[in-house]
C-alpha positions in Angstrom: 0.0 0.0 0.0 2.7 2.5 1.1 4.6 1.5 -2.4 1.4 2.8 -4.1 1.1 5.4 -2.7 4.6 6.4 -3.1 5.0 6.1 -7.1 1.2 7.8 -7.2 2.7 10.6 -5.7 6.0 10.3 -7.2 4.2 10.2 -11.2 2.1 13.3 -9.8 5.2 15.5 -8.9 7.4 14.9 -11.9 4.4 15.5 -14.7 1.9 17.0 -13.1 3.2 20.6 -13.0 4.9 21.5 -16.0 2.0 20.4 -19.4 -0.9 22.2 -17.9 0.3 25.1 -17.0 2.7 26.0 -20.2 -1.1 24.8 -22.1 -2.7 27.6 -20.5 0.2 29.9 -21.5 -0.1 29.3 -24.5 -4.0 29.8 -24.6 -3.5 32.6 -22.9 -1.2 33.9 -26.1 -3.9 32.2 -29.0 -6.9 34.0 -27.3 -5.0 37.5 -27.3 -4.1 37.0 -30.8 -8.1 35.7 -31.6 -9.0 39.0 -29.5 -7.1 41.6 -31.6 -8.1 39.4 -34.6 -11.5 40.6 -33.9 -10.5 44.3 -32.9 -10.7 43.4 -29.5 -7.9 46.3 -28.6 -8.0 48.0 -31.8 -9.4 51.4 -29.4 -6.7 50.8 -27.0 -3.9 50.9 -29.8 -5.1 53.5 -31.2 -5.4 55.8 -28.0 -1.7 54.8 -27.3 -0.3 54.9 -30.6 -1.7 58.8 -30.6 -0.3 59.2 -26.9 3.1 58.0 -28.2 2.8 60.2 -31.4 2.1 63.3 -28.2 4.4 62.6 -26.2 7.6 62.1 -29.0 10.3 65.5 -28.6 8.8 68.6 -29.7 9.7 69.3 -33.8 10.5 72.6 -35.1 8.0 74.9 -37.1 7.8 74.2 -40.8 8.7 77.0 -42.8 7.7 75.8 -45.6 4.1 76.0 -44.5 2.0 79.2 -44.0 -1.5 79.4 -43.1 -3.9 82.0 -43.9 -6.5 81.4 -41.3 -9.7 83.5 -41.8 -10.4 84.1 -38.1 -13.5 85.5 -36.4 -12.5 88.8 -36.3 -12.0 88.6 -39.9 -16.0 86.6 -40.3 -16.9 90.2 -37.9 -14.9 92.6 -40.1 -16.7 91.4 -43.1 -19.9 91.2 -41.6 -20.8 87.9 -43.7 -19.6 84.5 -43.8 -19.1 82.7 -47.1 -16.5 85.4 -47.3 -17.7 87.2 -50.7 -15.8 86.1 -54.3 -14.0 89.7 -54.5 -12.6 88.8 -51.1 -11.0 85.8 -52.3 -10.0 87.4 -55.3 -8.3 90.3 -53.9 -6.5 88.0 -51.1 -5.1 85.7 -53.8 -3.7 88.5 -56.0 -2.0 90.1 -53.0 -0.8 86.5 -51.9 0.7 85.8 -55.5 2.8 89.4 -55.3 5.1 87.6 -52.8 5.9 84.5 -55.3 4.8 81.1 -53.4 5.2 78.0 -54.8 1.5 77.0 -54.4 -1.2 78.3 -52.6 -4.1 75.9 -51.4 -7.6 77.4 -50.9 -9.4 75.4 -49.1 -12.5 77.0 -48.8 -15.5 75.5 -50.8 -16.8 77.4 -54.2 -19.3 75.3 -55.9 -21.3 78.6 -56.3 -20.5 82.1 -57.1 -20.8 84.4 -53.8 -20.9 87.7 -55.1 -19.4 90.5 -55.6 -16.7 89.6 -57.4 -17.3 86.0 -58.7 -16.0 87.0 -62.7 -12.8 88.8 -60.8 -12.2 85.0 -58.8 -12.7 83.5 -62.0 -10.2 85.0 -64.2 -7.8 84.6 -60.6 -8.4 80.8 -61.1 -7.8 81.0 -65.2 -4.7 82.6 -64.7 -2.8 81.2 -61.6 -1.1 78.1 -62.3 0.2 77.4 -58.9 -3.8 77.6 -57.0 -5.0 74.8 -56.1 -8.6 74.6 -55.4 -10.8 72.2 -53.6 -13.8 69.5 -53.9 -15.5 66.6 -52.0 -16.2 63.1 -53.7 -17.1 60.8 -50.7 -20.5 61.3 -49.5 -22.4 63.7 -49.1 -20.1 65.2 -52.0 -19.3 69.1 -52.5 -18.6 69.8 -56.6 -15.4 71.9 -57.6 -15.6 75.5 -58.7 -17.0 75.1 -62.5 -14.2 77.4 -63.6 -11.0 74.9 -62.0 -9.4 73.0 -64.5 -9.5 69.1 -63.2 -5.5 69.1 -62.7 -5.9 72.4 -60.4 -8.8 70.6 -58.2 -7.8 68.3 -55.1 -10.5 66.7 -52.5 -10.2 67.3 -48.9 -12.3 63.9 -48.1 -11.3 63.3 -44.5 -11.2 59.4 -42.9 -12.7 59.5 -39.4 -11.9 55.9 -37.5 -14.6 54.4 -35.4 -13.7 56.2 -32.0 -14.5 59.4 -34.1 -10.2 60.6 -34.4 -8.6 61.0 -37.9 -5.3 59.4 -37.8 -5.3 58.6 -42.2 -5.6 60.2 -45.1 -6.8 59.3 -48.0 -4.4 60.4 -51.4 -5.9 58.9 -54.3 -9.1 57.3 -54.9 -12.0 57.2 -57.9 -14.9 59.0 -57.6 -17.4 57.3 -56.6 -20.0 59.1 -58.6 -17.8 58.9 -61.8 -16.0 55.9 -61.3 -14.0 56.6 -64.9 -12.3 59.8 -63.2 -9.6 59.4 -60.8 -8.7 62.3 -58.0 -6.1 63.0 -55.9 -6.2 64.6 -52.5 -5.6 68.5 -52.0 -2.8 67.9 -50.2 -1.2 65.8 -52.2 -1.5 68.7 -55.0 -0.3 70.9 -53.2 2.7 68.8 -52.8 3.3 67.8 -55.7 3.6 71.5 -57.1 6.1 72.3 -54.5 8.2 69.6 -55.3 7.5 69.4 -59.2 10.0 73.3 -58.8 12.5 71.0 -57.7 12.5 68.4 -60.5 11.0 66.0 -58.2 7.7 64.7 -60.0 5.0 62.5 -58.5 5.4 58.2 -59.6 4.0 55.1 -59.1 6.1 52.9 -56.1 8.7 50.8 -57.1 7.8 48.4 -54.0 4.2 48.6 -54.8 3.3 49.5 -57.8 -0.2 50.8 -56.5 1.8 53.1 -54.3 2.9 57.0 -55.1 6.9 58.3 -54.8 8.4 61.1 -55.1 11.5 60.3 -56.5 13.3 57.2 -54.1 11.0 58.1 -51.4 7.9 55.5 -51.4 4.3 56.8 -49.3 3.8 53.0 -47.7 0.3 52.5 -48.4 -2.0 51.7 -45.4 -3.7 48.5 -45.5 -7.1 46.8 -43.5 -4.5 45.8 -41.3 -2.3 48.6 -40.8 -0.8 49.0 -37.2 -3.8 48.4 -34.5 -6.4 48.8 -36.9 -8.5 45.4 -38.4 -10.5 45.1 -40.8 -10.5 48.8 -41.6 -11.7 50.5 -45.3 -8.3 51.0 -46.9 -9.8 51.9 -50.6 -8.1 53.9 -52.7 -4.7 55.0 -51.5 -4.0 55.9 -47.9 -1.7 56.5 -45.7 -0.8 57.4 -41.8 -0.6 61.0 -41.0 2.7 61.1 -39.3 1.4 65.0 -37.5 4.2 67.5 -37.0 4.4 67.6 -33.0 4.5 71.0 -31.6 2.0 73.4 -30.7 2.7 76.0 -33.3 3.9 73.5 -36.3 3.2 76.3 -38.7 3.3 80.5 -39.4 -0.4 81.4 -39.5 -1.4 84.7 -40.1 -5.2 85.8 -40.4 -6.9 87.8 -43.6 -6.4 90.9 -41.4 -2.0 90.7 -41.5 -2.4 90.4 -45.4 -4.8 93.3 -45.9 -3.0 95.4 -43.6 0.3 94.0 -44.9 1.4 92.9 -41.3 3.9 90.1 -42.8 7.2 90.0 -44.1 6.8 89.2 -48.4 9.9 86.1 -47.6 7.7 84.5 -44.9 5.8 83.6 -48.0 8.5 83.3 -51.1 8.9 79.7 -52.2 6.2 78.5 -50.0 3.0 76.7 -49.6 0.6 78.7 -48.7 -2.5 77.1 -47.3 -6.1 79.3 -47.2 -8.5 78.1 -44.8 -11.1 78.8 -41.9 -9.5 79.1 -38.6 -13.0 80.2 -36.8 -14.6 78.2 -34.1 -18.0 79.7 -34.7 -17.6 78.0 -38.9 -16.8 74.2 -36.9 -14.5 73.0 -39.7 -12.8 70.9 -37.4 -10.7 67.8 -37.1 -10.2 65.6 -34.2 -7.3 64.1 -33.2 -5.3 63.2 -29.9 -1.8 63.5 -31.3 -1.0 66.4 -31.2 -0.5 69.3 -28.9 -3.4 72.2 -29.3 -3.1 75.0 -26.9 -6.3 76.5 -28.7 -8.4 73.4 -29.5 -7.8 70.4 -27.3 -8.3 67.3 -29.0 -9.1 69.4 -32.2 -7.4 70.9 -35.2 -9.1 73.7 -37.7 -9.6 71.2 -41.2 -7.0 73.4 -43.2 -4.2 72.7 -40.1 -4.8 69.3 -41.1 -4.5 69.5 -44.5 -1.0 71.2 -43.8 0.1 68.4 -41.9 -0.4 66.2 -45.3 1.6 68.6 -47.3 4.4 68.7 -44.5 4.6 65.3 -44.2 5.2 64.9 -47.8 7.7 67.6 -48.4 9.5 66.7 -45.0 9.7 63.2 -46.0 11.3 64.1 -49.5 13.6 67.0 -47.9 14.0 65.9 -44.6 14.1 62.4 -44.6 11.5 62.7 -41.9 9.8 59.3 -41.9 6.2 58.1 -42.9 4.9 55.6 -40.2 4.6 51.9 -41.2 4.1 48.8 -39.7 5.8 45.5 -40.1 4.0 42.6 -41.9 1.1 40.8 -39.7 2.9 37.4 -39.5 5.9 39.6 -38.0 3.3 41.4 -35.4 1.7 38.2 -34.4 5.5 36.6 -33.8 6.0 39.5 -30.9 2.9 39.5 -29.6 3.8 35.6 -29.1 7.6 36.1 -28.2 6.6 38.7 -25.3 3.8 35.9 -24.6 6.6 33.3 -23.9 8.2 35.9 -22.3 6.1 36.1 -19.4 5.5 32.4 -19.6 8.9 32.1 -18.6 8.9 34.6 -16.1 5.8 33.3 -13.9 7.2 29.6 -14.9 10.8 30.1 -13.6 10.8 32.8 -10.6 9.1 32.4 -7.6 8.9 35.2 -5.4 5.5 36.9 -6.0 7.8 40.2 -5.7 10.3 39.4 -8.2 8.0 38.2 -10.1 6.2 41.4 -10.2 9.0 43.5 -10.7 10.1 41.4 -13.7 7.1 42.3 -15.4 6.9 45.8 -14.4 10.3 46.2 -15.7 9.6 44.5 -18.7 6.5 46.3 -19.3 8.4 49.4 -19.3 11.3 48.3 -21.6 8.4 47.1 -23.8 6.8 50.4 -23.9 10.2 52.5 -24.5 11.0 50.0 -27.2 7.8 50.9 -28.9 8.6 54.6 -28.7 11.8 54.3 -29.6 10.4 52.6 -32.7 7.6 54.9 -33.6 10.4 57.7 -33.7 11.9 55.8 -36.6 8.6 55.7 -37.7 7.2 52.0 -37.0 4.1 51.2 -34.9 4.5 48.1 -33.4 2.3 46.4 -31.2 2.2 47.5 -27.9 -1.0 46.5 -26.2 -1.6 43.4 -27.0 2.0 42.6 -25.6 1.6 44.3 -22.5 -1.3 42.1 -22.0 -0.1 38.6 -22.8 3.1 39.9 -20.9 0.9 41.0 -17.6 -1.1 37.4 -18.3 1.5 35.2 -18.4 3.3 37.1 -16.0 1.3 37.6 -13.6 -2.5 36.2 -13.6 -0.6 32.7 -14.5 2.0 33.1 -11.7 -0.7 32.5 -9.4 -1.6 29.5 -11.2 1.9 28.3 -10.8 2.4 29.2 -7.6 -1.1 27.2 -6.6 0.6 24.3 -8.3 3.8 24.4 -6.7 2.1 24.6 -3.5 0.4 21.4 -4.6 3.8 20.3 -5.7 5.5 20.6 -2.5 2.6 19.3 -0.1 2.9 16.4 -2.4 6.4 16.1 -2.6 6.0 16.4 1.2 3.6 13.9 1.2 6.3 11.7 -0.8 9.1 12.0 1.1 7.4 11.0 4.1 6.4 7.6 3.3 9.5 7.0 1.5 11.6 8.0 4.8 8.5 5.6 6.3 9.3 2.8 4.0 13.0 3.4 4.6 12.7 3.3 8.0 10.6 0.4 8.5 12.9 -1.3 5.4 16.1 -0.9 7.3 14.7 -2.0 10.5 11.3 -4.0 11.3 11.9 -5.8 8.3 15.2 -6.3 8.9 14.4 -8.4 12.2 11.4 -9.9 10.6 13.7 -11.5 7.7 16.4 -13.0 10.2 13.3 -14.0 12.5 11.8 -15.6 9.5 14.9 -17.5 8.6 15.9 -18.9 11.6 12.4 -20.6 11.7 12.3 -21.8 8.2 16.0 -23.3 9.0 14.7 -24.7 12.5 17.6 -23.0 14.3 16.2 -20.7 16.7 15.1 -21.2 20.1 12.4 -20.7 22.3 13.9 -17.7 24.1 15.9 -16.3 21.1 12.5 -16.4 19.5 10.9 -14.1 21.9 13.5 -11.7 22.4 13.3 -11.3 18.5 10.1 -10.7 18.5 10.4 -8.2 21.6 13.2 -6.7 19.8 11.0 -6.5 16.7 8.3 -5.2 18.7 10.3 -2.4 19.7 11.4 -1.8 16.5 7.8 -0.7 15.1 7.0 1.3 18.3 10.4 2.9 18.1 9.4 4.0 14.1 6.2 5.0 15.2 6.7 7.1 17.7 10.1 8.3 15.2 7.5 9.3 12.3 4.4 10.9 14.4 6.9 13.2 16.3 10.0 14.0 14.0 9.4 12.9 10.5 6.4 15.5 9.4 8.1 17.8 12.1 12.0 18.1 11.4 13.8 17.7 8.3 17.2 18.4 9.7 17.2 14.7 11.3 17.4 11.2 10.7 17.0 8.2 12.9 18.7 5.1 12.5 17.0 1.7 13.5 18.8 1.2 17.1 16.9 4.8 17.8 20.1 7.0 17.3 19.1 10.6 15.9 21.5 11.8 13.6 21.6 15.7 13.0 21.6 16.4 9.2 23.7 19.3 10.0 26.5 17.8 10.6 29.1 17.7 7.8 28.6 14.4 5.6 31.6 12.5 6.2 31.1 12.9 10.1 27.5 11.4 9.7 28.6 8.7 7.4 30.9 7.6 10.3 28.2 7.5 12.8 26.2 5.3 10.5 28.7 2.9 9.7 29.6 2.4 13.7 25.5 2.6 14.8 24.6 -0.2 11.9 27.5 -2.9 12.6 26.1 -2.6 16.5 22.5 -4.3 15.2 22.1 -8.2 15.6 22.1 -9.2 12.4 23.6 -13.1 11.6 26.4 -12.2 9.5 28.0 -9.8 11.7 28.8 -12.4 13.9 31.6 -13.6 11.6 33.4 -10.3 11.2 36.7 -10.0 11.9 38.2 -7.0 10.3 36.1 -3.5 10.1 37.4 -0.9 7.9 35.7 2.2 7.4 37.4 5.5 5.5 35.7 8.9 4.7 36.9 11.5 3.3 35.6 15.2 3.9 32.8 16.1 1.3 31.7 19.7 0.2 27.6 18.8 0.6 26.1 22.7 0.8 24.8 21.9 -2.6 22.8 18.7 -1.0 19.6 19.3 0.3 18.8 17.6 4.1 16.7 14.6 2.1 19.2 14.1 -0.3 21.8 13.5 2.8 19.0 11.3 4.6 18.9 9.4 1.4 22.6 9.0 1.2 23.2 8.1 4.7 20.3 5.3 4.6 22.0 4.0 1.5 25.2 3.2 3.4 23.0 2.0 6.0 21.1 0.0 3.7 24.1 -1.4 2.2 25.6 -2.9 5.8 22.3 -4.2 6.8 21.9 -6.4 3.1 25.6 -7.5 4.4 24.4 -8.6 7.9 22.1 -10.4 6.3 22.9 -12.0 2.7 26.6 -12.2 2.8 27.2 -15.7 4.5 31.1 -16.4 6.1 31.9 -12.5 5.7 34.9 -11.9 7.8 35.6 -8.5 6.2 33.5 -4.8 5.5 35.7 -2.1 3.5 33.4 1.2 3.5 35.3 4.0 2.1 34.3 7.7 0.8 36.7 9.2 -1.8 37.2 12.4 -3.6 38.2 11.3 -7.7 38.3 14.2 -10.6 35.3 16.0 -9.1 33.3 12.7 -7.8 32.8 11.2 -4.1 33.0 7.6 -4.5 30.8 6.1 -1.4 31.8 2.2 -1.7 30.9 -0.9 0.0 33.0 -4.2 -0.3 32.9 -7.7 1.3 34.1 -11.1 0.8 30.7 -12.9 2.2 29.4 -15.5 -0.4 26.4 -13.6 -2.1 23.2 -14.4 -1.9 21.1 -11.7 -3.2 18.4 -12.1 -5.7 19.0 -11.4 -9.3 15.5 -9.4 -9.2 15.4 -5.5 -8.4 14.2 -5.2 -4.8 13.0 -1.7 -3.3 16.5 -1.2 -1.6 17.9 -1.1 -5.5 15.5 0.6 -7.1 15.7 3.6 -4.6 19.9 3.2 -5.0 19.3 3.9 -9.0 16.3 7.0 -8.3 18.9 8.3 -5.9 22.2 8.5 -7.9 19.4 9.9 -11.0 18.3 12.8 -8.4 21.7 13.5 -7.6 23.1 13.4 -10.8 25.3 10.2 -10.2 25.5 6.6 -10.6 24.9 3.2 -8.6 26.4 0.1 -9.5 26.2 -3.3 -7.6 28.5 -6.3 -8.7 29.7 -9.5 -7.6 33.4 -9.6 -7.3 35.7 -12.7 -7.9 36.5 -14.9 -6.1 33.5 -14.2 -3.9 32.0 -10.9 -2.1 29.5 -7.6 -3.3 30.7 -4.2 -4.2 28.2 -1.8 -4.2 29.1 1.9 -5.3 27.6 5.0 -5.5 28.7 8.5 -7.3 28.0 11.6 -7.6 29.4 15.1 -8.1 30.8 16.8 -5.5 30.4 20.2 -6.5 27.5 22.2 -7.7 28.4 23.3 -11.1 28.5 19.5 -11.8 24.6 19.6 -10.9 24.3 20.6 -14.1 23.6 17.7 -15.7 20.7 17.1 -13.6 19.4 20.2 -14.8 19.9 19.8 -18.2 18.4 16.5 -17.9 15.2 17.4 -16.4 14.5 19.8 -19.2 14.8 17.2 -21.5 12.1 14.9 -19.0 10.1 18.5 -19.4 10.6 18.1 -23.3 9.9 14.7 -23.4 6.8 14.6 -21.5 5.5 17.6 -23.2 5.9 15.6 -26.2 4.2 12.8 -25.3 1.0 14.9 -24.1 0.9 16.8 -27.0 
């Protein structure tokens, strides 16, 4: 029953641990990939993609860029609002005096506003560098009938489902003239800037469905793009990489160009960009990216439009990256690696403190490495990690440390009725087996009879009384049969000693015949040996004089000796009795061999020549020799992982 027990308990600890819980890691991992799959954190990323894209080093003004907001003292001053054609006219002639490169109006004017529409008209006829303005998606806004279609760009913007614009869209056909093709206002606008340099708007070489300008490729956003899933990616898109800093442009108001309160080189070889900048008009644009001092969490529509224009031209110029993303296989493999990660760290530490530090740690190296990136100009994956990381890390350390708890009250569980089956093996039924022999051979008396069976009776009391008080108690002991306690303390040579003189004391029938006793230890470094793994080796050399005492017929001589060999103790055991042991693997052999494996040693038992046992056991001596026995457990983990799967 107690043998049972024992290899129930013993299959429990060495597979029970290690399958389950590295399955639920790695469910853990599939169902955060299955949640962002779905969009599951596709708000999350977003929010902390546009918190990274805030908080990056503030960027210096673009010069490039000039705004001519029409404020709402100029709406007042004018006393109307559309502003009228002659307005328009007149600010656009004044504008052109200073030379820009290209000047953007993006104000909407489907329909004459008069006075002054046949004045706006012959401004549009004759100025080759104004770019004017439409809207194709629904509900669509119609260009100003007297705008050439190569001087017309739409200012269509993409609002994601948390109601922020973080794309926009280049190039696209119209969806109520699916023959035309348009491109975006900002992209115009670019293009003229650049077209003064030489530098002339192409397909991608990469992908061919993409737009260049000269070696510098727009990547193209896809449905899958970054944190988004599933998203509309018609036409030509592409990230809007905003310029961060509160002021990232010159704006001056209708007001500084009438009363000519700007210096004429603030606008020479510029882009000049004409839009609404009144908060009564609500041609607005939200976003959480970037700094507003006067709108927060807003932009005016034409501010947006200039960060299009300046992310083009700085890219070009500047080098200044686009944002991309890597390929979704190569997402999903970090979302998975960081998953491991923390799989490892709630699997292998096991100090609920260092186990929380690891992660918090981690978690921040994981988010600096994602803003680190993101200044380059790649969004990575940063939520979904930091939630298979906090996972594993942390929700499943619990798990594991339930199951080592398990572990050890079973291990405990184990230990004690193998140090009970040890016990009673080396003693009780040490007694009972010479008892039981003298009867079977008919040479035992009356009164040796009872005082072996007093002496037997003792025996069991003695374990008893040994297991109830000490054994579930105090691990820092071991008792020996005759009821000597030995302190596990002690260094292991010293209590080998004490075992060898305790165990040739006990009546066992071959002892009688002994004539020389010789018994050697050397010192041991043991600080690497746990107190059972001493217990075990002490009641192995106990063991191995008690089969002596009883199988080895006519010994007259015991040679026990300890030795220190090329980073091995050698623990041996000779005599020169006449064997008698049983060819079959008893419980004192089998626990030799599960010894010497948990030590990272060997056990050998032989018959020598002419007659006599030796019986050996090594092991290494110092720690760094352990590692064997770790590398072979992993390869048990391995194994048995294997064989479950």
């Amino acid at each position: 029953m107690l043998k049972s027990l024992y290899n129930k308990c013993q299959k429990i600890s060495e597979q029970g641990d290690f399958i389950p819980s590295i399955s639920l890691g790695f469910l853990v991992i599939a169902l955060v990939i299955i949640l962002r799959l779905i969009g599951g954190f596709q708000n999350w990323e977003w929010l902390t993609f546009d918190l990274l894209l805030r908080l990056r080093p503030s960027e210096s003004t673009d010069e490039r860029i000039v705004i001519i907001g029409i404020t709402e003292e100029d709406i007042k001053k004018a006393g109307t609002y559309p502003l009228s054609d002659q307005q328009i006219a007149e600010l656009i002639q004044k504008l052109q005096q200073s030379k820009p490169r290209a000047i953007g109006l993006d104000i909407v004017r489907d329909i004459p506003v008069e006075p002054g529409h046949e004045n706006l008209v012959k401004i549009f006829e004759n100025s080759d560098n104004l770019i004017g303005v439409e809207k194709i998606l629904y509900p669509p806004i119609s260009k100003p009938p007297n705008l050439s279609t190569d001087k017309i760009g739409f200012v269509d913007i993409l609002i994601d489902l948390d109601g922020r614009t973080r794309r926009s869209l280049l190039g696209s056909v119209k969806p109520e003239n699916p023959q035309e093709y348009g491109f975006s206002f900002p992209l115009k606008l670019a293009e003229l800037y650049l077209r003064q340099d030489g530098i002339l708007l192409k397909n991608g070489l990469k992908d061919a469905h993409a737009m260049r300008f000269k070696l510098v490729e727009i990547p193209r956003f896809f449905s899958h793009t970054g944190g988004y899933q599933k998203a509309d990616n018609f036409g030509v898109q592409m990230l809007v990489n905003f310029r961060n800093n509160v002021n990232p442009f010159r704006r001056l108001s209708l007001n500084d160009i009438e009363q000519g309160n700007f210096n004429p080189e603030w606008l020479k070889d510029r882009v000049i960009m004409i839009g609404v900048t009144s908060p009564s008009i609500k041609d607005f644009v939200n976003t959480s990216a970037v700094k507003s001092s006067e709108l927060p969490g807003q932009i005016y529509g034409v501010e947006f439009q200039s960060h299009v224009v300046s992310e083009i031209i700085s890219s070009v110029e500047d080098k200044r990256p686009f944002i991309k993303s890597y390929n979704e296989i190569f997402e999903y493999l970090w979302i998975i690696l960081w998953g491991l990660f923390g799989l490892l760290i709630s699997r292998f530490i096991v100090s609920p403190k260092k186990i929380l530090l690891t992660v918090i740690i981690s978690s921040f190296a994981l988010v600096i490495t994602s803003y680190l990136v993101l200044l380059s100009g790649l969004w990575i994956p940063l939520v979904p990690s930091l939630v298979v990381l906090g996972l594993n890390g942390i929700l499943l350390a619990s798990f594991f440390q339930y199951q080592r708890k398990i572990k050890t009250e079973i291990e405990t569980r184990q230990l004690t009725i193998e140090n009970a089956f040890t016990t009673i093996h080396n003693g009780p039924l040490q007694t009972l087996a010479n008892l039981l022999k003298g009867v079977r051979d008919k040479n035992i008396t009356e009164d040796t009879l009872l005082q072996e069976l007093e002496t037997l009776n003792q025996e069991i009391r003695s374990v008893g009384e040994y297991l109830k008080l000490d054994c579930l108690s105090k691990e820092e002991t071991l008792r020996l049969v005759n009821g000597t306690k030995l302190d596990l303390n002690h260094p292991l040579h010293q209590l080998f000693y004490q075992v060898y003189t305790d165990t040739l004391t006990r009546n066992l029938p071959n002892f009688i015949t002994l004539k020389i006793k010789a018994r050697s230890f050397e010192p041991i470094e043991d600080k690497h040996l746990s107190y059972q793994q001493k217990r075990e080796l002490c009641q192995f050399l106990e063991e191995g004089l008690c089969n002596i005492g009883k199988h080895a017929h006519g010994v007259t001589r015991i040679n026990a000796t300890g030795n220190n060999k090329e980073g091995f103790y050698y623990l041996v055991i000779k005599d020169n009795g006449i064997n008698q042991f049983s060819n079959d693997q008893g419980r004192g052999t089998q626990q030799c061999k599960m010894l010497a494996k948990n030590i990272g040693g060997d056990f050998k038992r032989e018959v020598l020549s002419p007659k006599g046992t030796l019986c050996q056991l090594k092991w290494p001596v110092k720690p760094s020799y352990s590692i064997s026995i770790k590398i072979r457990k992993i390869f048990e983990y391995i194994k048995n992982f294997q064989l479950k799967l």
